[in-house]
N, C-alpha and C positions, 0 to 999 in steps of 0.2 A: 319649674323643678320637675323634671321625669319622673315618672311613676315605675315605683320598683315594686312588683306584686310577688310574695315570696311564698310559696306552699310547701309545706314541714306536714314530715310523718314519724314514727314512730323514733326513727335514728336520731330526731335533733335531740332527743328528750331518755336517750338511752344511756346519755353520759353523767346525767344526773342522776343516774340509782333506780328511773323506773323503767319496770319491766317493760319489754315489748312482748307483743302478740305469737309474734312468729317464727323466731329465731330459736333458738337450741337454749331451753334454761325459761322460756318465754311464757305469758300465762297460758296459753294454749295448753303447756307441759301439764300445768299443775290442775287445770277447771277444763271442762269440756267446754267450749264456745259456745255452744247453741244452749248447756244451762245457763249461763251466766253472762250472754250477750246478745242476747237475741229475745223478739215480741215473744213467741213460745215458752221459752226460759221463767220468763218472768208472771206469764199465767201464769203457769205451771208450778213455780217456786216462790213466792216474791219474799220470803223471810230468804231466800240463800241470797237473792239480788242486794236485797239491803244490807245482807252480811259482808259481802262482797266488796259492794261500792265503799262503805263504811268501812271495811278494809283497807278499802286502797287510801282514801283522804286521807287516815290516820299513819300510813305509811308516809304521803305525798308530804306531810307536815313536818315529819318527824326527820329534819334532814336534808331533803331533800330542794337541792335551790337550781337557780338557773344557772347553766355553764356557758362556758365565751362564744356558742355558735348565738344562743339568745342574746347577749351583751352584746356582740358585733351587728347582728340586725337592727339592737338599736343606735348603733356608733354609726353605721348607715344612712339615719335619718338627718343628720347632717347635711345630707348631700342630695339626700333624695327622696320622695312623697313614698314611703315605706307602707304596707297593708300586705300583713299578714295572713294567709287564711291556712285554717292548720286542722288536721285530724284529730288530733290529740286531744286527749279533755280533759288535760291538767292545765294549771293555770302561770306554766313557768314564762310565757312569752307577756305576758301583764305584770309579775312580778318582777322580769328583767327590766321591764319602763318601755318596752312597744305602744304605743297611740294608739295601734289600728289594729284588733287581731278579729278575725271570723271566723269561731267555731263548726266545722263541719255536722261533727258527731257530736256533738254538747258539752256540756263542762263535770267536772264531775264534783266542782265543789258548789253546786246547785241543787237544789229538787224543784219538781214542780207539781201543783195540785194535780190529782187525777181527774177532775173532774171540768177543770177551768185552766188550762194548759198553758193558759196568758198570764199565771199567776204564777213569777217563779221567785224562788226563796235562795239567796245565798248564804252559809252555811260558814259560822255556827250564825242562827238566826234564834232571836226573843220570841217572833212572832209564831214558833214551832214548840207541839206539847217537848218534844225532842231538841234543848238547846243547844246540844253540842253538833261533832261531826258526825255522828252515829244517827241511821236512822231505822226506825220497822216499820213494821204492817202497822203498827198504832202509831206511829207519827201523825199528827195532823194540825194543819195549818189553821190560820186564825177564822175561818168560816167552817172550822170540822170539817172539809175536807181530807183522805187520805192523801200521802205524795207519791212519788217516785223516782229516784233518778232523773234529773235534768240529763238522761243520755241518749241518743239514737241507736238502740238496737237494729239490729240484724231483721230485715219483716218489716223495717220502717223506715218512713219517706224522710229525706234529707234534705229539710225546709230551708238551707240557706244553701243550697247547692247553686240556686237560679241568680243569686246574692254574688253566690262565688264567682263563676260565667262570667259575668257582667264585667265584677274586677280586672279578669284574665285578658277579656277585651280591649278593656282600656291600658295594660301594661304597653308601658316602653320597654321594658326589660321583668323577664319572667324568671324565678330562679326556684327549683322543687329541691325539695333536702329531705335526705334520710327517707325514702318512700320508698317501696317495691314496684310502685305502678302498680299493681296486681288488684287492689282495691278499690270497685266501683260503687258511687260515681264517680269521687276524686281522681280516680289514675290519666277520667276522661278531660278534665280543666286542661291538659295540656294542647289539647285539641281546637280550646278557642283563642289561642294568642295569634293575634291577626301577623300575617304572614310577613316575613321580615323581622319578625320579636327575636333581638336575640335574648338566647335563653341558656340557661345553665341548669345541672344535675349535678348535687354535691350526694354521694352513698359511697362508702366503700366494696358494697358489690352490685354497680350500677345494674337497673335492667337494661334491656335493648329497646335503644329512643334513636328519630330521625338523624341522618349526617351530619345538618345541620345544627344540634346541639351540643354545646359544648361541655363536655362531661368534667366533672372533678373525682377522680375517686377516690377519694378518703374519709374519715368520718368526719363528723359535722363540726366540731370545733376544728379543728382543721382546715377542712374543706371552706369554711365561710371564712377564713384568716385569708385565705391564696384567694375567695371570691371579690374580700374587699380590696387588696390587693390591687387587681386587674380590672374594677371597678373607677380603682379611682386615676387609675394612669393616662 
């Protein structure tokens, strides 16, 4: 069975209600970045971090499901060894039913101790003073540790980046969705599909990528309908 290695950004997950970063309307609009997504941010503030994140989860739940680009990724798997590796830190590509997803940037319905980083807690979790989705500066975990955010800020190293690579290598067929390219390191995974990978870009305002790849531009529930499509023919 070929290995379909599929990299998603903000766009897959734009159709389901959550905001993106960067576009018009986008959190950008409303938080400064560097408060609320970045190592400094979170020195600097960690009750708005926590406000923030505990923010978002409460929104993510409330609503908020996976739409037919995630559903056809898994209708996919049918036919082909499917591994996901995605930016995103919602957890819509596990709740559509994907096997295989690898978080770039972290998840955001996670914390992890501050202190013991190996120690991560999925949310809402018993083993936290804090049981729900919400969490603070007094959160803390079953050894009194304080948590944080299970997410990669801005200032910090992206531990499954080398994880990702690897995948990218081993694709028969590479397909990126909903991304700007503009975000390093991920914009750079396109760079190790060994040569001959056909590949595809599904965005409605694609960037500019090699000749050789073949572009879909429409958004993602769309765009992955016309991918499956030409997939299976």
């Amino acid at each position: 069975m070929k290995k379909l290695v599929v990299s998603t950004g903000a766009g897959i997950s734009a159709e389901s209600g959550m905001m993106t970063y960067r576009d018009a309307g986008g959190l950008w609009d409303n938080y400064p970045v560097m408060e609320v997504a970045s190592a400094e941010g979170f020195a600097a503030n960690p009750p708005l971090i926590h406000q923030f994140y505990s923010n978002m989860r409460k929104k993510m739940t409330a609503g908020v499901m996976p739409n037919a680009a995630h559903k056809g990724l898994v209708e996919l798997e049918k036919d082909f060894d499917v591994h996901v590796i995605t930016q995103n830190v919602d957890d819509l590509h596990e709740r559509a039913g994907s096997k295989n997803v690898l978080h770039l940037h972290g998840e955001l319905m996670k914390v992890r101790s501050m202190r013991h980083p190996e120690r991560v807690y999925a949310l809402p979790c018993d083993e936290l003073t804090d049981k729900g989705l919400e969490t603070t500066v007094d959160t803390r975990d079953p050894y009194g540790d304080a948590v944080r955010p299970h997410i990669v800020f801005f200032g910090e190293s992206v531990p499954n980046f080398e994880p990702a690579c690897h995948l990218v290598q081993q694709a028969d067929i590479l397909v990126i969705i909903g991304t700007s390219l503009v975000v390093y390191p991920a914009a750079a995974l396109l760079q190790y599909a060994k040569r001959g990978t056909p590949i595809y870009y599904i965005d409605p305002k694609p960037a500019a990528v090699p000749s050789w790849v073949t572009v879909i531009p429409k958004k993602a529930t769309e765009g992955v309908a016309d991918l499956i499509t030409l997939l299976r023919q």
